[in-house]
C-alpha positions in Angstrom: 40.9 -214.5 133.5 43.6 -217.0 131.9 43.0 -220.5 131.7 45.0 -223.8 131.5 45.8 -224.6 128.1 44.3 -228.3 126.5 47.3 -229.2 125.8 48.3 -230.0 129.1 50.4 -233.5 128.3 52.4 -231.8 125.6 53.3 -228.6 128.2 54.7 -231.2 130.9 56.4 -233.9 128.4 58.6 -230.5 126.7 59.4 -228.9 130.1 60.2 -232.5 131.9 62.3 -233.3 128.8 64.5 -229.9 128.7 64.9 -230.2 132.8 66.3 -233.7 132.6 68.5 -232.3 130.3 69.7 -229.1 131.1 68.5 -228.8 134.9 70.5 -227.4 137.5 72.9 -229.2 139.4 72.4 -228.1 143.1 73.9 -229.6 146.3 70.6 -230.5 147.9 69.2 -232.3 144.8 69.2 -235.8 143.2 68.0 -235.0 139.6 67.1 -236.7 137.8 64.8 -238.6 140.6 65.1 -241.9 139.0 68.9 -241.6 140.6 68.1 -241.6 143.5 65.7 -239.7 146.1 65.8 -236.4 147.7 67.3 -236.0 151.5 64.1 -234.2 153.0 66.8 -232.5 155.7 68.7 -231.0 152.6 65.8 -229.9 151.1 63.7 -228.4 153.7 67.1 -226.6 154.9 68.1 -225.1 151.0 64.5 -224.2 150.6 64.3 -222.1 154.5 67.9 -220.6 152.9 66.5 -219.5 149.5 63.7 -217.6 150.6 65.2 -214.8 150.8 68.7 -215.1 148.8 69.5 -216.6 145.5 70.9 -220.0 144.7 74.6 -218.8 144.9 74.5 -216.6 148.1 72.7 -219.6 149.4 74.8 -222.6 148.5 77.9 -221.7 151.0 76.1 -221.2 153.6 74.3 -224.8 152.5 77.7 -226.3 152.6 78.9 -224.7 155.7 75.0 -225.8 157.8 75.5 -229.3 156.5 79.1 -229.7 157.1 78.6 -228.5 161.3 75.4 -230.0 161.5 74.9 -233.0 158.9 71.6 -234.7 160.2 68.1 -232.9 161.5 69.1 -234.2 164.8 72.7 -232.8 164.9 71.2 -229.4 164.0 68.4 -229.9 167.1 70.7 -230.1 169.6 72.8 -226.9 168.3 73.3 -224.3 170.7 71.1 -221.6 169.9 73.6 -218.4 169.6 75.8 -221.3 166.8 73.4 -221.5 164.7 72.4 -217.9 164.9 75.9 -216.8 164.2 76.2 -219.1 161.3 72.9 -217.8 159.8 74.3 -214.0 159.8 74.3 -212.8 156.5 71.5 -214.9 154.7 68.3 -212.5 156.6 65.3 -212.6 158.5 66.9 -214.0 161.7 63.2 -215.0 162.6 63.6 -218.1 159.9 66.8 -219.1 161.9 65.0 -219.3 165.4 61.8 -221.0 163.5 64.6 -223.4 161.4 65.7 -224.3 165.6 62.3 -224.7 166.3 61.1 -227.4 163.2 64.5 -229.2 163.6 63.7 -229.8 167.6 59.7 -230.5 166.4 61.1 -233.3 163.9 64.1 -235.1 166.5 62.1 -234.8 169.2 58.3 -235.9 168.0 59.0 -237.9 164.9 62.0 -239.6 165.8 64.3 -237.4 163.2 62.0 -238.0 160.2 60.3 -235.4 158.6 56.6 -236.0 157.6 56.2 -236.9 154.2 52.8 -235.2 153.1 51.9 -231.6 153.2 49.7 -231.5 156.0 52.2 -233.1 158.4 55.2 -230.7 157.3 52.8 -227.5 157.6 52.1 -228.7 160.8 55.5 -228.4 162.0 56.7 -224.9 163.9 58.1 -222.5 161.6 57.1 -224.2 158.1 54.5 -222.3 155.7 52.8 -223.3 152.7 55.2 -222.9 150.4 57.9 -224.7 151.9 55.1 -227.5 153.2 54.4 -227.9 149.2 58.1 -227.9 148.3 59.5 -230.1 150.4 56.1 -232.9 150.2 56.9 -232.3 146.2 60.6 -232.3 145.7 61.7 -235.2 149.0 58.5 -237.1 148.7 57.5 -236.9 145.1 53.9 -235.1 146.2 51.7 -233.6 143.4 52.1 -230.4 145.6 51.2 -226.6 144.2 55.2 -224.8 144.7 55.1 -221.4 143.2 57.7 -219.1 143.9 58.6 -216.0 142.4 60.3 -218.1 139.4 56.9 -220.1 138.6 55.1 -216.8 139.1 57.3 -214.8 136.2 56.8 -218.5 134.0 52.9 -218.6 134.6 52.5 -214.8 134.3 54.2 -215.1 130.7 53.1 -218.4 129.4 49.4 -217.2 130.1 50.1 -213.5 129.5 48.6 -212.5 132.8 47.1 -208.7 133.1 46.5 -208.8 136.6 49.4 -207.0 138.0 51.4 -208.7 141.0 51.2 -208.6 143.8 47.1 -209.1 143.5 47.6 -211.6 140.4 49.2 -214.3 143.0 45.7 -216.2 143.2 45.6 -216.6 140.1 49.3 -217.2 139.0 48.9 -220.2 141.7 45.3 -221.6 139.8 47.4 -221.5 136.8 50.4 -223.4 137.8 47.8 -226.2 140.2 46.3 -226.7 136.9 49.2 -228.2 135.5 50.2 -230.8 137.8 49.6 -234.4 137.6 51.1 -237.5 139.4 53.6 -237.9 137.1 56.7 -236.6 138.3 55.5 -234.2 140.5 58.9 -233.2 142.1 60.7 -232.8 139.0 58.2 -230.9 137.6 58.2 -228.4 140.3 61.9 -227.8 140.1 61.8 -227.8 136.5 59.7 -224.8 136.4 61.8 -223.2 139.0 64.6 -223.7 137.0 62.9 -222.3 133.7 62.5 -219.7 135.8 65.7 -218.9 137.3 67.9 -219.7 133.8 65.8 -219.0 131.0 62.6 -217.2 131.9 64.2 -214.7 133.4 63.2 -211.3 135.1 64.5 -209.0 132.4 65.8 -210.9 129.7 64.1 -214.4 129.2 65.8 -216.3 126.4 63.2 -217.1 124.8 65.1 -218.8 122.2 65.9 -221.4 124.4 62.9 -222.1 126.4 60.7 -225.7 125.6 57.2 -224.2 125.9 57.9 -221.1 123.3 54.7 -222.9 120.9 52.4 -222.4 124.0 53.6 -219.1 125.6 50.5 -215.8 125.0 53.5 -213.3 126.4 55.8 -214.7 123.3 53.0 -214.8 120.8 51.9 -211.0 121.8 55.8 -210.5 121.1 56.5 -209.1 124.7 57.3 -211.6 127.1 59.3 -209.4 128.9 55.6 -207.7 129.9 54.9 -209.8 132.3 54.2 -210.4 135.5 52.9 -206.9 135.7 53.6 -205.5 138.8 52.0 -202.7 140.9 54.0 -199.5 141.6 56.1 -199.7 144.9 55.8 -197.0 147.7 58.5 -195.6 148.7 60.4 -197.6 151.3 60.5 -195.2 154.5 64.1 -194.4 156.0 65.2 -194.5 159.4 68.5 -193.4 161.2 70.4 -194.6 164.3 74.1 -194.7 165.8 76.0 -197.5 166.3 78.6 -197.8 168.9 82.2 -199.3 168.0 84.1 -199.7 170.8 87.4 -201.5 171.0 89.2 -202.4 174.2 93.4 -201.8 174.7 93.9 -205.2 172.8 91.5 -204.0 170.1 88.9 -206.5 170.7 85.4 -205.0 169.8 82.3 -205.0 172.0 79.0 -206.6 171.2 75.3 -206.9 173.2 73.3 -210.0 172.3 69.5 -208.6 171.2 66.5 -209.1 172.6 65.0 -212.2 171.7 61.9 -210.8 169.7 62.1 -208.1 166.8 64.5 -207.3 164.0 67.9 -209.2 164.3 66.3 -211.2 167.4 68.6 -213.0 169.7 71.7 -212.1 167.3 74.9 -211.0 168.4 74.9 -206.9 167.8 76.9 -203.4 168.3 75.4 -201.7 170.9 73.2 -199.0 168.9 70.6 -196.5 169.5 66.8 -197.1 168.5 65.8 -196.8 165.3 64.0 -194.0 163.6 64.4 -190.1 163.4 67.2 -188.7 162.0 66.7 -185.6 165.8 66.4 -189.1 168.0 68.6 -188.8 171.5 72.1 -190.4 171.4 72.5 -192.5 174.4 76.3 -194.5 174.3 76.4 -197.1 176.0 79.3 -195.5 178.3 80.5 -191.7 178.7 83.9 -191.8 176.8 85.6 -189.5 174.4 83.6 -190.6 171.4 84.3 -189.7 167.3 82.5 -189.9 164.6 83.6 -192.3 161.6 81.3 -191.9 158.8 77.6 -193.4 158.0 76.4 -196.8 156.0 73.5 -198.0 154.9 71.3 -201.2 155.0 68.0 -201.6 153.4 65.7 -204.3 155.0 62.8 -205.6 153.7 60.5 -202.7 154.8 62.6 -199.9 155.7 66.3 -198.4 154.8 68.8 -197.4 157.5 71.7 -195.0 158.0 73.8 -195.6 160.5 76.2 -192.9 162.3 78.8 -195.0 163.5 81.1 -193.8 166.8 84.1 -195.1 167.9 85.9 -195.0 171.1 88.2 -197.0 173.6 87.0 -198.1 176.6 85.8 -200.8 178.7 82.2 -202.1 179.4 80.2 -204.3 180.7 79.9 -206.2 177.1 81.0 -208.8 174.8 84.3 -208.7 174.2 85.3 -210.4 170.5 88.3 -210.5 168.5 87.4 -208.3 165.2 87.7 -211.1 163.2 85.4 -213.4 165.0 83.1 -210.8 165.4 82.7 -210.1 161.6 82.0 -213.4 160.8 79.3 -213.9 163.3 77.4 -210.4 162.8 74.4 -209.8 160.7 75.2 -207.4 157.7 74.1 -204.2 159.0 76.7 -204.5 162.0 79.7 -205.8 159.4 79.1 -202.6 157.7 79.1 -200.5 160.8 82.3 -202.7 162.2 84.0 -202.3 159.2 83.4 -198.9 158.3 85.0 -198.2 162.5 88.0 -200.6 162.0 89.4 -198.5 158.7 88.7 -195.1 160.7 90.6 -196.1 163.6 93.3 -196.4 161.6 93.5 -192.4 160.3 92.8 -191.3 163.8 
């Protein structure tokens, strides 16, 4: 098993001197924090955002959250299907409903400010320990433990970790808790993350420009690139479906909200089939004269989907939204299926 090098002050006083000079300049961050202190609200929102995305699919959306809904409590009292339709395209619409859920948690029971220790932030609805430990370190200054898949990749390299991922987490997070101190504590977890994300990167770390280079074990053993080792995938399981395209006489498109619970709850949606065999029964959602436009595909987290897509013209008892609106509200999946209709019903 690794273990935390001595030279512990030497490790934070190289990496804390390369952030404040070449760390990142983000939207939701004060850096250095002798400038000026973090907005917990910016930071709890970037870090919900990122877990999923990177920094620059991220930072629009950011700009777009903060600029309709500035403050905690502005966001609170949001109706529930904005909020959902400004979150399409970032993922895992559950972290929208549980991002509704916090922001209602923190107006309503702590008068719009957000707990400044980890405990009281993973006590609130929706928040897990990594975001708990990122916002207490990088709005409150915390000595919190952040690891994310950037301080994994650092600590897998730095202590040339054999253990592959994802059963080496444990001990990726011993590693990196073993380096924090009081000093600093929220600059030093962003600075990591930013090692991570600019220099010690997935495929090609530049190790040429990295501060801690005299105390890496991946470097010395001349393959940094090694590491974190990482257990072979299984094959992500495929599913099929049909969704339904169908545009009214002023070409408006109809959508169904979803159900509440599952994949792409409470978002705005094309009426489809359910998802799974490729011999599954094809149920439209009314008996019209309908064609067939093509196929996409979207790969989720645990599964990939194909997609038939059918047009027609009709009318029916559903939403009916101007194309343009519609594709900017939809989650990705349905753009793809929309969009894929749109330029069929133009040959037909």
């Amino acid at each position: 098993m690794a273990s935390v090098p001595c030279d512990i002050p030497t490790i934070r006083a190289a990496l804390l001197g390369w952030y404040d000079a070449h760390g990142r300049t983000l939207p939701w961050r004060a850096a250095p924090r002798s400038e000026g202190a973090n907005d917990p609200y910016r930071v709890w929102l970037s870090e919900v955002m990122l877990q999923q995305t990177t920094v620059p699919h991220a930072t629009p959306y950011f700009r777009t959250f903060l600029d309709r809904w500035p403050t905690v409590e502005a966001l609170a009292a949001a109706p529930d299907a904005e909020v959902m339709a400004a979150w399409a395209g970032l993922g895992y619409y559950a972290r929208a409903r549980n991002l509704l859920a916090c922001a209602r948690a923190v107006s309503a029971d702590h008068g719009g400010i957000f707990p400044d220790t980890e405990a009281g932030l993973l006590a609130l609805p929706g928040v897990g320990a990594y975001t708990a430990a990122a916002v207490a370190a990088i709005a409150f200054d915390r000595p919190a433990n952040v690891v994310d898949g950037n301080v994994e990749r650092v600590m897998a390299r730095l202590f040339a970790v054999e253990t592959p991922l994802p059963a080496a987490k444990p001990e990726l997070k011993r590693l990196a808790g073993g380096l924090i101190a009081d000093h600093r504590p929220g600059d030093w977890a962003q600075a990591l993350m930013d090692l991570g994300a600019t220099v010690c990167r997935p495929r090609t770390p530049l190790c040429d420009l990295c501060p801690l280079t005299a105390h890496c074990a991946g470097l010395a053993g001349r393959r940094p690139e090694r590491y974190p080792l990482k257990t072979a995938k299984a094959d992500r399981p495929r599913r099929f479906g049909t969704a339904f395209v169908l545009f009214d006489d002023r070409g408006w498109v109809g959508l169904e909200q979803r159900p509440a619970k599952g994949l792409l709850g409470g978002m705005l949606g094309l009426p489809t089939t359910d998802w799974g065999s490729p011999d599954m029964a094809v149920v439209p959602p009314i008996a019209t004269d309908w064609q067939v436009a093509g196929t996409v595909t979207h790969v989720f987290t645990h599964f990939a989907l194909t997609l038939e897509v059918s047009i027609a013209t009709g009318e029916g008892n559903l939403l009916w939204t101007p194309v343009e609106d519609a594709r900017a509200g939809l989650p990705t999946v349905f753009r793809k299926a929309l969009d894929k209709a749109v330029a069929a019903s133009r040959a037909f």
